[in-house]
DSSP file (Angstrom, degrees, kcal/mol; ACC not computed):
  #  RESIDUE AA STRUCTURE BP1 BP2  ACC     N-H-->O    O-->H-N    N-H-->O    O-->H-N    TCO  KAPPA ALPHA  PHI   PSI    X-CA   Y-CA   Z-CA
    1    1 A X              0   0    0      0, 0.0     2,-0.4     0, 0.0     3,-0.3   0.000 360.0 360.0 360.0 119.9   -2.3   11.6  -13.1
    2    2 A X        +     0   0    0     52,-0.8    54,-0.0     1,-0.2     0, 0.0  -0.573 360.0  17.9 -84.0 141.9   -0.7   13.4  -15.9
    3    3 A X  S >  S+     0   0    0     -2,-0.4     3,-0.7     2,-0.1     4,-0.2   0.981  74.7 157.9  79.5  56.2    0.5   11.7  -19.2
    4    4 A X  G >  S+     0   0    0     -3,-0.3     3,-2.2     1,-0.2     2,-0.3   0.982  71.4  41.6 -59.1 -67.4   -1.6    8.4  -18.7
    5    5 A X  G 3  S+     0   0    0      1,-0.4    -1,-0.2    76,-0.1    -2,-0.1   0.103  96.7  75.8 -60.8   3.0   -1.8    7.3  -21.8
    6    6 A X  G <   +     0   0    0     -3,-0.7     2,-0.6    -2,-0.3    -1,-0.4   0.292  64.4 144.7-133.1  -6.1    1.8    8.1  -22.7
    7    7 A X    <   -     0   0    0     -3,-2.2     5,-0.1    -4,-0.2    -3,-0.0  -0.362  43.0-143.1 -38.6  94.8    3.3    4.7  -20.5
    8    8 A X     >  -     0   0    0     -2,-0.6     4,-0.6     1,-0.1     3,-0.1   0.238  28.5 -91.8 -52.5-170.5    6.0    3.5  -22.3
    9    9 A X  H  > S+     0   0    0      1,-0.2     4,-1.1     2,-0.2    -1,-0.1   0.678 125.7  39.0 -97.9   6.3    6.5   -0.5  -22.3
   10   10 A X  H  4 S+     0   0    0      1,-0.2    -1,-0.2     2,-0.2     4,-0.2   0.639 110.6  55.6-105.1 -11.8    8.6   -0.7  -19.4
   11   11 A X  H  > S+     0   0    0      2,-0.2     4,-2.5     3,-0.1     3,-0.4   0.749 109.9  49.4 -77.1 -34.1    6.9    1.9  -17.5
   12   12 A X  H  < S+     0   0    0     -4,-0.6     4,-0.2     1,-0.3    -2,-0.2   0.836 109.2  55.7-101.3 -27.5    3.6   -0.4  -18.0
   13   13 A X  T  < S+     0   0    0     -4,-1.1    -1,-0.3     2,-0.2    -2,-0.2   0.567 109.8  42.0 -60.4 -26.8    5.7   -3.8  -16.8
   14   14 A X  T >> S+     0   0    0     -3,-0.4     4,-2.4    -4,-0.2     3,-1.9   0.841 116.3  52.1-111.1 -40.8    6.8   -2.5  -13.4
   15   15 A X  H 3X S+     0   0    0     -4,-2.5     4,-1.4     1,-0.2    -2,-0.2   0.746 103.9  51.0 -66.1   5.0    3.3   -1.0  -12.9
   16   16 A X  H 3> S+     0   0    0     -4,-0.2     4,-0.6     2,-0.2    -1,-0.2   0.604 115.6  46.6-103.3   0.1    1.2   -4.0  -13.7
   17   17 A X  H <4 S+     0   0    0     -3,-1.9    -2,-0.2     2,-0.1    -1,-0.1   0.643 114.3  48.4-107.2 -20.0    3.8   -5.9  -10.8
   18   18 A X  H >< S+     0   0    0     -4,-2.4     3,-0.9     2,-0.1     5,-0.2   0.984 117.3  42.4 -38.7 -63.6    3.1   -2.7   -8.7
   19   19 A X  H 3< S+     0   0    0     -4,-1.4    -3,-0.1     1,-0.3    -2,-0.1   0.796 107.9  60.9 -45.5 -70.9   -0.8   -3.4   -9.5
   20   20 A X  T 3< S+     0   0    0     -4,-0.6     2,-0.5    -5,-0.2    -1,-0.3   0.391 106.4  34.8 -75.8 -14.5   -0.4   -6.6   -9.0
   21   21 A X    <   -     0   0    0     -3,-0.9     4,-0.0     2,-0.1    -4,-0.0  -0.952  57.2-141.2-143.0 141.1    0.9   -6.8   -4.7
   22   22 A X  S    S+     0   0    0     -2,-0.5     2,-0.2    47,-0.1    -1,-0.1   0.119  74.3 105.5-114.1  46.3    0.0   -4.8   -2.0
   23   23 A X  S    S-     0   0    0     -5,-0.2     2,-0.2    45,-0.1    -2,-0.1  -0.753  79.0-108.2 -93.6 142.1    3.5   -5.0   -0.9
   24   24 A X        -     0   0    0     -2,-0.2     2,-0.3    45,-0.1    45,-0.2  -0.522  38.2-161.0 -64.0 137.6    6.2   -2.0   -1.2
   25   25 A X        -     0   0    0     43,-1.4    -7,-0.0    -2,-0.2    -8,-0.0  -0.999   3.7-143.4-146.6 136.9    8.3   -3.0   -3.6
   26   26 A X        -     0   0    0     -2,-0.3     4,-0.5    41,-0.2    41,-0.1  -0.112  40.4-102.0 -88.7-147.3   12.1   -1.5   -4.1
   27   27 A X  S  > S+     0   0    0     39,-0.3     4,-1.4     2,-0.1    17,-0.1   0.557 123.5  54.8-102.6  -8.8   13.8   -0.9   -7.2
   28   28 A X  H  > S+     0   0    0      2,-0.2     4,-1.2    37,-0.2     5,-0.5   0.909 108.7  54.7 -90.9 -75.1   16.1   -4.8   -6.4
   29   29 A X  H >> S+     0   0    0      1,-0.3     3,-0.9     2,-0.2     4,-0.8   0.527 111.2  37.7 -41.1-112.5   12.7   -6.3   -6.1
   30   30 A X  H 3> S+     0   0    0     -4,-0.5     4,-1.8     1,-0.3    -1,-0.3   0.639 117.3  49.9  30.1 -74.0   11.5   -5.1   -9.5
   31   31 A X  H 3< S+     0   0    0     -4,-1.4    -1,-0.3     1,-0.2     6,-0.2   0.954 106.8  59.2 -46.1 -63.9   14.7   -5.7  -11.2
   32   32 A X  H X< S+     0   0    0     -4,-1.2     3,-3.1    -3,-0.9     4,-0.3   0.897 111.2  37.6 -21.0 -76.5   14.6   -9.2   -9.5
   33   33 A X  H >< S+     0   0    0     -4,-0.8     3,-0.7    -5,-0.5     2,-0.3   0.973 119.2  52.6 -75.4 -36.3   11.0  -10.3  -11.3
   34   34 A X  G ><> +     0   0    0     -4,-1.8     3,-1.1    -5,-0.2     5,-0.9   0.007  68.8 118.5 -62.1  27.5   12.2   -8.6  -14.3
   35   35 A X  G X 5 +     0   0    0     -3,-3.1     3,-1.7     1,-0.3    -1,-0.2   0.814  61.4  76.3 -73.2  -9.6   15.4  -10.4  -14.3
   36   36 A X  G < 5S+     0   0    0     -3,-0.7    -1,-0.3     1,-0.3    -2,-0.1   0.726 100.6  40.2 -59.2 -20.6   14.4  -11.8  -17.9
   37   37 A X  G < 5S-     0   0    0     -3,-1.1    -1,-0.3    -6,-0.2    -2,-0.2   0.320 105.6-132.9-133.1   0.3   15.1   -8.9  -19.4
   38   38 A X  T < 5 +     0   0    0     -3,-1.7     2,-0.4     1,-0.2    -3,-0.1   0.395  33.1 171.1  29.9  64.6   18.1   -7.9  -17.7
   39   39 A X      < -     0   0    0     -5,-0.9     5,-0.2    -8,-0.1    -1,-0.2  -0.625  34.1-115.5-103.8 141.5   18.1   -4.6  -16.7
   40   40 A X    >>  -     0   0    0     -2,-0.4     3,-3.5     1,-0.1     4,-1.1  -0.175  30.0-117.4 -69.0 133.5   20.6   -2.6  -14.4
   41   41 A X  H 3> S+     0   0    0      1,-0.3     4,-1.0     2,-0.2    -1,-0.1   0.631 116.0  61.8 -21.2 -41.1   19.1   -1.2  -10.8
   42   42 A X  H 34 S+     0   0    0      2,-0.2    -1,-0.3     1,-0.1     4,-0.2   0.828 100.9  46.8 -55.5 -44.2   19.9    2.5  -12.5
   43   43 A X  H X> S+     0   0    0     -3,-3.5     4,-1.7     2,-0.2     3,-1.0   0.955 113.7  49.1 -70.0 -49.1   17.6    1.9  -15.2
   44   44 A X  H 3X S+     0   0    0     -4,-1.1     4,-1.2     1,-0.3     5,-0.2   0.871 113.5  51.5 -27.3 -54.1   14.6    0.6  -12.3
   45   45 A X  H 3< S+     0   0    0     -4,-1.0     4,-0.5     2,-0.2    -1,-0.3   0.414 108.4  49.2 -77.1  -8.4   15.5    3.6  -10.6
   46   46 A X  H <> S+     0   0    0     -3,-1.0     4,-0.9     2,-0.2    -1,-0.2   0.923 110.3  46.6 -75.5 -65.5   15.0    5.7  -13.6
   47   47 A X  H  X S+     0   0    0     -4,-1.7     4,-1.2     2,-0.3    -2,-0.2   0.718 112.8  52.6 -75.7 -48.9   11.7    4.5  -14.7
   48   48 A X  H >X S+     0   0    0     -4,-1.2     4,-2.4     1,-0.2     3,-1.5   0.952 102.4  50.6 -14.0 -95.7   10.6    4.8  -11.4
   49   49 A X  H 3> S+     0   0    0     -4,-0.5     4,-2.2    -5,-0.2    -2,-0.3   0.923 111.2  59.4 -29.9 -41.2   11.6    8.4  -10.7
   50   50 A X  H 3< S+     0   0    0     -4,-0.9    -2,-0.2     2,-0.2    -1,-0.2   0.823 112.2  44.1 -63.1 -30.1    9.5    8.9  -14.4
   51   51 A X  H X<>S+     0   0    0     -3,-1.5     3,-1.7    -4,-1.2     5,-0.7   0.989 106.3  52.5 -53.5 -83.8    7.0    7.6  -12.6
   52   52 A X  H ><5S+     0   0    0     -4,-2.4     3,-3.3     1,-0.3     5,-0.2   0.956 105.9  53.8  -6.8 -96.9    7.0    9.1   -9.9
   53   53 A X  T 3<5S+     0   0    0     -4,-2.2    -1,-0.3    -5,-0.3    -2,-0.2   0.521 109.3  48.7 -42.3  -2.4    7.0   12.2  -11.2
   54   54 A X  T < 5S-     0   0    0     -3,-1.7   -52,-0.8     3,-0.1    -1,-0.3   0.536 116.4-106.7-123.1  -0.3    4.0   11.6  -13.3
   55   55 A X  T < 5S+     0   0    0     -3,-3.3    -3,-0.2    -4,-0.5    -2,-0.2   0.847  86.0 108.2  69.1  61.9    2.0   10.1  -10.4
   56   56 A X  S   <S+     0   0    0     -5,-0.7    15,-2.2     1,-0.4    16,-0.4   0.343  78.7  38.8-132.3 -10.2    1.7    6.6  -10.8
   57   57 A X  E     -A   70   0A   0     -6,-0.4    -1,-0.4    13,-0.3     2,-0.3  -0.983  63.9-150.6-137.6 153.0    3.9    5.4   -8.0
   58   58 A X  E     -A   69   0A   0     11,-2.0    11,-2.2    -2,-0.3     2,-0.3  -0.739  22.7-144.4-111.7 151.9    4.4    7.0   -4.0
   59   59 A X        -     0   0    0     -2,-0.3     2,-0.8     9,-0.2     9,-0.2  -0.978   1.5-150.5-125.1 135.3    8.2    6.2   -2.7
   60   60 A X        -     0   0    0      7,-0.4     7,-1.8    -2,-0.3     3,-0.3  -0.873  12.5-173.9-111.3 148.3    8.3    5.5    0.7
   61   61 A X        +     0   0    0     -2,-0.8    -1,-0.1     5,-0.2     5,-0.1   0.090  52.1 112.0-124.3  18.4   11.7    6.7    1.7
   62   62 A X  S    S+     0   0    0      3,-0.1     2,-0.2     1,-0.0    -1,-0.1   0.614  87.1  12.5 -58.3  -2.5   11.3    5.3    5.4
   63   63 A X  S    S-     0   0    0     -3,-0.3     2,-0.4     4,-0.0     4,-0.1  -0.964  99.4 -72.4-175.7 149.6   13.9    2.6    5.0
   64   64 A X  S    S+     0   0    0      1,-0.3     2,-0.1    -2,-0.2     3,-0.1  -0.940 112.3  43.8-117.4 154.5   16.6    2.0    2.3
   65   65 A X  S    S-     0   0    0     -2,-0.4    -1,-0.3     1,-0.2   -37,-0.2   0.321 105.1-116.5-101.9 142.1   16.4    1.2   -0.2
   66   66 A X        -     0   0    0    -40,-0.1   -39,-0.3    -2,-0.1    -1,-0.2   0.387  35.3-132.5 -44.7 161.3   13.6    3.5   -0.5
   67   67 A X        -     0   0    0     -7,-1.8    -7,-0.4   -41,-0.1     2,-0.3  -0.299  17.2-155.3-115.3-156.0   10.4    1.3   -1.4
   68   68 A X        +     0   0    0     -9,-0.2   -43,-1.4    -2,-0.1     2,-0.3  -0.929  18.3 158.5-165.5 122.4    7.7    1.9   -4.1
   69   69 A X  E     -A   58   0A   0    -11,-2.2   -11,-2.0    -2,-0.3   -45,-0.1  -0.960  49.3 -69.1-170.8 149.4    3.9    0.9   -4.7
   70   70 A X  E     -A   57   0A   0     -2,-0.3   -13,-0.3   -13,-0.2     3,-0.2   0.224  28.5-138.9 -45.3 150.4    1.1    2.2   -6.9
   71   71 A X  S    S-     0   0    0    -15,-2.2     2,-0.3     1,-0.2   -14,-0.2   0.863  89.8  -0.4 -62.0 -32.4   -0.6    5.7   -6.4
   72   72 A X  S    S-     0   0    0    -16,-0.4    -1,-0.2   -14,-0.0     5,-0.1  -0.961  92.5 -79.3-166.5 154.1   -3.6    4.3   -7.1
   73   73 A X     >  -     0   0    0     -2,-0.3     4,-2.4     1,-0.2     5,-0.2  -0.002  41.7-113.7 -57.1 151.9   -5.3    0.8   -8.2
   74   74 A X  H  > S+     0   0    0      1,-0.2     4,-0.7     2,-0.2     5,-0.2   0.639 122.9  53.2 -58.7  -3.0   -5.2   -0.7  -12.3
   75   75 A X  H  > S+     0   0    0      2,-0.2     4,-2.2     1,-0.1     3,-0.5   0.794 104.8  47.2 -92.2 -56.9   -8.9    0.0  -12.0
   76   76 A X  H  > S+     0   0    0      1,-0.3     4,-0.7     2,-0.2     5,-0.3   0.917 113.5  50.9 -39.8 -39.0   -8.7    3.6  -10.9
   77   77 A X  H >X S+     0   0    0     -4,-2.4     4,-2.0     2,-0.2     3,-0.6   0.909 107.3  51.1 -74.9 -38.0   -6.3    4.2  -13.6
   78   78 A X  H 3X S+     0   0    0     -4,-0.7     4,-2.0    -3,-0.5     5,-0.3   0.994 107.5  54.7 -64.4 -43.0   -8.5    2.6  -16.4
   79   79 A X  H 3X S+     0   0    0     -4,-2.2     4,-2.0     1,-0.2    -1,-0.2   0.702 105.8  51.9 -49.5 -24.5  -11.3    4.7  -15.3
   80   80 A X  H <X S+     0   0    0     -4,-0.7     4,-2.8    -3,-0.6     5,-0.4   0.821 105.4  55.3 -85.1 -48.5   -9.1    7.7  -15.7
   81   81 A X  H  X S+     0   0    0     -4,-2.0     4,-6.2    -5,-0.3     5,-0.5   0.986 108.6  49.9 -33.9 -51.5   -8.1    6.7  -19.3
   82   82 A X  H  X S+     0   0    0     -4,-2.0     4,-3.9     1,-0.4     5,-0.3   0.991 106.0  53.7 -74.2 -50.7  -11.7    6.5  -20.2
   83   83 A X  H  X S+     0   0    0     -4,-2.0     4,-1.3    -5,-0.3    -1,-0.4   0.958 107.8  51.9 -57.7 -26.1  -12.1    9.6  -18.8
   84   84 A X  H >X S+     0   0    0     -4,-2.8     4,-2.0     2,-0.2     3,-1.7   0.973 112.3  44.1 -52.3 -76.4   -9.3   11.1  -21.0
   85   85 A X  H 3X S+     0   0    0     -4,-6.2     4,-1.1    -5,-0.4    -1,-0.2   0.938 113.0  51.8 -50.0 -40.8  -10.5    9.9  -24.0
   86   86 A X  H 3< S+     0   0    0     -4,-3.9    -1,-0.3    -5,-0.5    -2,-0.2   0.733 104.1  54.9 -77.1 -11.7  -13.7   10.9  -23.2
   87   87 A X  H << S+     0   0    0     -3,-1.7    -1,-0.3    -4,-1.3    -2,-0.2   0.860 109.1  49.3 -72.6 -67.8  -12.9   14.1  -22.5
   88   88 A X  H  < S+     0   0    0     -4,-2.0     2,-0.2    -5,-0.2    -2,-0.2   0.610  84.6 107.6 -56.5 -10.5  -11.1   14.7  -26.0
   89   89 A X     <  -     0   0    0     -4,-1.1     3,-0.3    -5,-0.4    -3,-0.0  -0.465  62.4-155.6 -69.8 153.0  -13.6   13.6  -27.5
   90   90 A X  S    S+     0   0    0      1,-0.2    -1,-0.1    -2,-0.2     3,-0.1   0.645  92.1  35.8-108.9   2.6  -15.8   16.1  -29.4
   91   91 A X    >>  +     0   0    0      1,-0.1     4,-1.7    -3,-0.1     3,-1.1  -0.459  65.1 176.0-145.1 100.6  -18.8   14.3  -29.5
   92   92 A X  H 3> S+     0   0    0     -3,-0.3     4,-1.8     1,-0.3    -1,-0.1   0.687  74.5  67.5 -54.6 -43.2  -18.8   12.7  -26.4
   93   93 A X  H 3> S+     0   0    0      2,-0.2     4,-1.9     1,-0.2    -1,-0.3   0.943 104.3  42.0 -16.8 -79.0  -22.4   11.4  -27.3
   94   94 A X  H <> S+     0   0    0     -3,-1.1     4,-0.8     1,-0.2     3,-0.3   0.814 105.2  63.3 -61.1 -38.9  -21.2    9.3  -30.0
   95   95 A X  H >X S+     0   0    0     -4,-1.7     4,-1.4     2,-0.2     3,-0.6   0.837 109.0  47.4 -37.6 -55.8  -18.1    8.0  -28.0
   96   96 A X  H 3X S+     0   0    0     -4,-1.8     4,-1.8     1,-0.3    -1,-0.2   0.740 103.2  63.6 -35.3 -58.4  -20.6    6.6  -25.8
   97   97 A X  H 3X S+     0   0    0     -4,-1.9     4,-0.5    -3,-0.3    -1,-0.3   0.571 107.1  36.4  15.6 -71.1  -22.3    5.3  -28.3
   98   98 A X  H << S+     0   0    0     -4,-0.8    -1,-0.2    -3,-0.6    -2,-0.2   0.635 108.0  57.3-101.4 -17.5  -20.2    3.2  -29.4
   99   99 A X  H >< S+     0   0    0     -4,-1.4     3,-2.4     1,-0.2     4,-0.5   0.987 109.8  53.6 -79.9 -35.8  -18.4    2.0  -26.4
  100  100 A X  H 3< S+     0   0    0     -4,-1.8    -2,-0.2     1,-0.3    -1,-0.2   0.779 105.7  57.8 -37.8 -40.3  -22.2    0.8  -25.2
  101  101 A X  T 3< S+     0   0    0     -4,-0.5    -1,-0.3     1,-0.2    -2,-0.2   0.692 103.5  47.4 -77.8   2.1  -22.5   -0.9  -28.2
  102  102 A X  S <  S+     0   0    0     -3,-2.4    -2,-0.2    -4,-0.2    -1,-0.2   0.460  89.1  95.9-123.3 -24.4  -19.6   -2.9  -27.8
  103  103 A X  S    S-     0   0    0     -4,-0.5     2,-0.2     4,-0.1    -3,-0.0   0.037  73.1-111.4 -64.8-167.7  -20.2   -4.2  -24.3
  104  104 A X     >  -     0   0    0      1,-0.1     4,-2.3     0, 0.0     5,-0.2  -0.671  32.2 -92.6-109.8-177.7  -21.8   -7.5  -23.7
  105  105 A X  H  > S+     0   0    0      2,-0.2     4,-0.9    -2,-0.2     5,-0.4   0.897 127.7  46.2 -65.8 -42.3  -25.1   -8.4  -22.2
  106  106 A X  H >> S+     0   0    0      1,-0.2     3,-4.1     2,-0.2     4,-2.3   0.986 110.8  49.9 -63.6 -60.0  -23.5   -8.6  -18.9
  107  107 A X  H 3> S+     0   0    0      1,-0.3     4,-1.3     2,-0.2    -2,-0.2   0.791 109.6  49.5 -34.7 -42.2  -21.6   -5.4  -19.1
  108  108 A X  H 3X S+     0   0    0     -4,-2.3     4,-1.1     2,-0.2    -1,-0.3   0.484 108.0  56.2 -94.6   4.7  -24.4   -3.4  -20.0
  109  109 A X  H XX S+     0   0    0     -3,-4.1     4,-5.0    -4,-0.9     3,-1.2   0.840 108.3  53.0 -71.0 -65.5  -26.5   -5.0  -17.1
  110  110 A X  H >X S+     0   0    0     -4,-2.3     4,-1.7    -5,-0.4     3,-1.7   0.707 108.9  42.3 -18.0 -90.3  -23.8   -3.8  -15.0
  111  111 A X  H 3< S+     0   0    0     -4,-1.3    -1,-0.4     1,-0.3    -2,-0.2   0.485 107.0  59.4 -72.6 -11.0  -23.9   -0.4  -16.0
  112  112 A X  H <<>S+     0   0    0     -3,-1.2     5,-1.4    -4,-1.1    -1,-0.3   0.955 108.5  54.4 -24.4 -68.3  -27.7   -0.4  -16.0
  113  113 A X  H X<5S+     0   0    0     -4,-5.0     3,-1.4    -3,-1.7    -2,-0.2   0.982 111.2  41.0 -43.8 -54.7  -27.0   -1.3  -12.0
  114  114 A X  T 3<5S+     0   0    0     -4,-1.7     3,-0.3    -5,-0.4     2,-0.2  -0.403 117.1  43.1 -82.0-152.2  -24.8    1.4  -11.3
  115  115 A X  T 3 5S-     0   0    0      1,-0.3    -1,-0.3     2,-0.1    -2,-0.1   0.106 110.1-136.1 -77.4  46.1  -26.6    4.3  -13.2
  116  116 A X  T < 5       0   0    0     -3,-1.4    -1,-0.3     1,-0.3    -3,-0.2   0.357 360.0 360.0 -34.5  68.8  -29.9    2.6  -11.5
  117  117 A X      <       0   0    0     -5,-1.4    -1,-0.3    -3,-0.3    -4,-0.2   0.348 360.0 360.0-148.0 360.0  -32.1    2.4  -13.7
């Protein structure tokens, strides 16, 4: 996924209702739980194509009107962040470092568990 980090706030609202069902969801559905904010079906469809195109949503064009649901789960995509950042970093060490220091006693059990030791 290119441009993670670069989800504008309306890009980050229709994925976190993507995220959120593991239902295909069109661009009426979406508008629909976003009616608070009361934005036209063109704009859905916009954002959506931006999306698209940046690989955060598949369109299933089996059926109109075509339907929509993430490329890939809110976890898989945080994990990718981290790898972004961590990736830019230039001392990756220290990056580490610090995020380790920041967990909590559970978190850093955790990540004992998975790196087994």
């Amino acid at each position: 996924m290119d441009g993670m980090a670069t989800l504008g706030e309306l890009e980050r609202s229709i994925m976190e209702l993507l995220w959120a069902t593991d239902e295909t969801l069109s661009a009426y559905d979406l508008q629909e739980a976003l009616a608070d904010r009361k934005l036209a079906s063109t704009t859905i469809l916009t954002v959506l194509s931006r999306l698209e195109n940046k690989g955060f949503v598949k369109r299933s064009r089996d059926a109109r009107p075509h339907r929509y649901s993430a490329a890939a789960t809110r976890e898989e995509h945080m994990a990718d962040l981290m790898h972004e950042v961590l990736g830019g970093a230039s001392d990756r060490t220290a990056v580490l470092e610090r995020f380790v220091g920041q967990v909590s006693p559970e978190e850093a059990a955790t990540l004992r568990r998975l790196l087994g030791s």
